[in-house]
C-alpha positions, 0 to 999 in steps of 0.5 A: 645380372649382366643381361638387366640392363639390354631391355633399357639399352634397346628402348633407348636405341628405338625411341632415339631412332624414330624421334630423330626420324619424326624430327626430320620428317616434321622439319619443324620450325626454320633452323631446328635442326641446326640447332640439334646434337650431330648435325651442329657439327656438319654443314648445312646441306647434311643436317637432315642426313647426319641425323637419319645416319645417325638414327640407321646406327641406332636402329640397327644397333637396337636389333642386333641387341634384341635377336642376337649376343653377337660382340659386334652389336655389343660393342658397337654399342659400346663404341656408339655411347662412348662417341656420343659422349665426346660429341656432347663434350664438344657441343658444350665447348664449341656450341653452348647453345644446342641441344644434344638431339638425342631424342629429336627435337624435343632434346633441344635444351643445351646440353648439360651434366646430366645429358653428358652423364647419361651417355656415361653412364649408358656407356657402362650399361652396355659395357656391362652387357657385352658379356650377357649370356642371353639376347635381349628379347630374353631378358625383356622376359625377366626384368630385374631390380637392376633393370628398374635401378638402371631406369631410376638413374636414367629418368633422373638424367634425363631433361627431355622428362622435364620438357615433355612435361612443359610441353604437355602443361604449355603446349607450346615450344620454349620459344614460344610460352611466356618466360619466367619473370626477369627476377625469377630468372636473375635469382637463377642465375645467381645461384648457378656455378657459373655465376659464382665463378665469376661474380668477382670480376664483376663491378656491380652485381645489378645488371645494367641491360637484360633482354630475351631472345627465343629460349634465354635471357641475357643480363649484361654487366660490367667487369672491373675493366668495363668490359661487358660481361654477359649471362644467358640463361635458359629459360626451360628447366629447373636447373637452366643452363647458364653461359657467359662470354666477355665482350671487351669494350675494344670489340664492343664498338666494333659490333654491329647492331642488330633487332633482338629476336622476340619470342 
């Protein structure tokens, strides 16, 4: 039982590794990899190595795992899961709109609960595995019930399935596939935690302004002391994402103008 869950630990270590490495290597459009896990935090110059750093640590963790039982790639393991998931907490707080990047470009969607659970719960996977008496190639042999529950969990953590889907449908990146209709997405938002939370600061709940910018629509309204309040919501996925941010009329005018980005 302790040795089930190594098999999932070293897949997941393996294809984060080489996304991230294809991802680099494919450079894809201007500013992806801004916009992708680790290399959010680092300046410019180092977005490309702090992803390949962060695909070595991976891939060296994965070998380790899979030849040997030794407790430093056990618990590099664990420490590895543990630091991601406070580098995903403080995506969400410092940039709501980048994506986790854990496997490359295709973890571009911001980052969500379900992200942030994985990496939770891949913490106790290896946490749970720090004892396994057999290396990992062993228990790659004898797959268990507790390996299939463990990749149950994972899948259902998982948004990077539901991009690769649209991806596979679409054939296209988000920015680039026509979005939902405006009363589709409006209709999300008003279902989300996010709007209920504050609904009541809101004067009206029509929007008086919605635009779309790469992979979000945005509808602005007003509170109750006509500031803008304004909600992104993603356009990918079935449970989007959703933002908010309050723009005082003080800071309002103040703002410079600028031409909405079309997708």
């Amino acid at each position: 039982m302790l040795e089930s869950q190594l098999p999932l630990l070293i897949v997941l270590l393996l294809l984060g590794t080489t996304a991230k490495v294809i991802t680099v290597g494919s450079g894809g459009e201007p500013g992806a990899l801004s916009r992708l896990g680790p290399a959010v935090l680092v300046p410019d110059r180092m977005l490309a190595p702090a992803l390949l750093v962060c695909a070595a640590g991976e891939l060296v963790l994965a070998t380790g795992l899979l030849l040997t039982t030794h407790p430093f790639f056990r618990w590099g393991t664990v420490a590895f899961f543990a630091l991601s998931t406070y580098v995903l907490l403080e995506l969400r707080r410092r940039r709501p709109d980048a994506g986790c990047g854990c496997f490359g470009e295709v973890s571009s969607a911001p980052v969500g609960l379900r992200s942030v659970g994985r990496t939770v719960v891949l913490t106790g996977m290896a946490g749970v595995s720090v004892w396994a008496p057999v290396p990992g190639w062993v228990a790659m042999t004898q797959p268990s019930w507790y390996t299939a529950a463990g990749m149950a969990v994972l899948a259902l953590l998982s948004p990077e399935i539901e991009e690769m889907i649209d991806r596979v449908r679409f054939r296209a990146p988000c920015e680039q596939r026509r979005g939902p209709a405006e009363s589709v997405t409006l209709s999300r938002l008003r279902s989300s935690g996010t709007w209920r939370a504050h609904r009541g600061e809101l004067a009206s709940t029509e929007p008086y302004d919605s635009w779309r910018e790469l992979c979000w629509r945005f509808f602005a309204f007003r509170n109750h002391d006509e500031d803008d309040v304004v909600f992104a919501v993603y356009l990918s996925g079935r449970r989007p994402a959703v933002r908010m941010a309050v723009v005082s009329a003080e800071d309002s005018g103040s703002l410079p103008e600028y031409t909405p980005v079309s997708a």
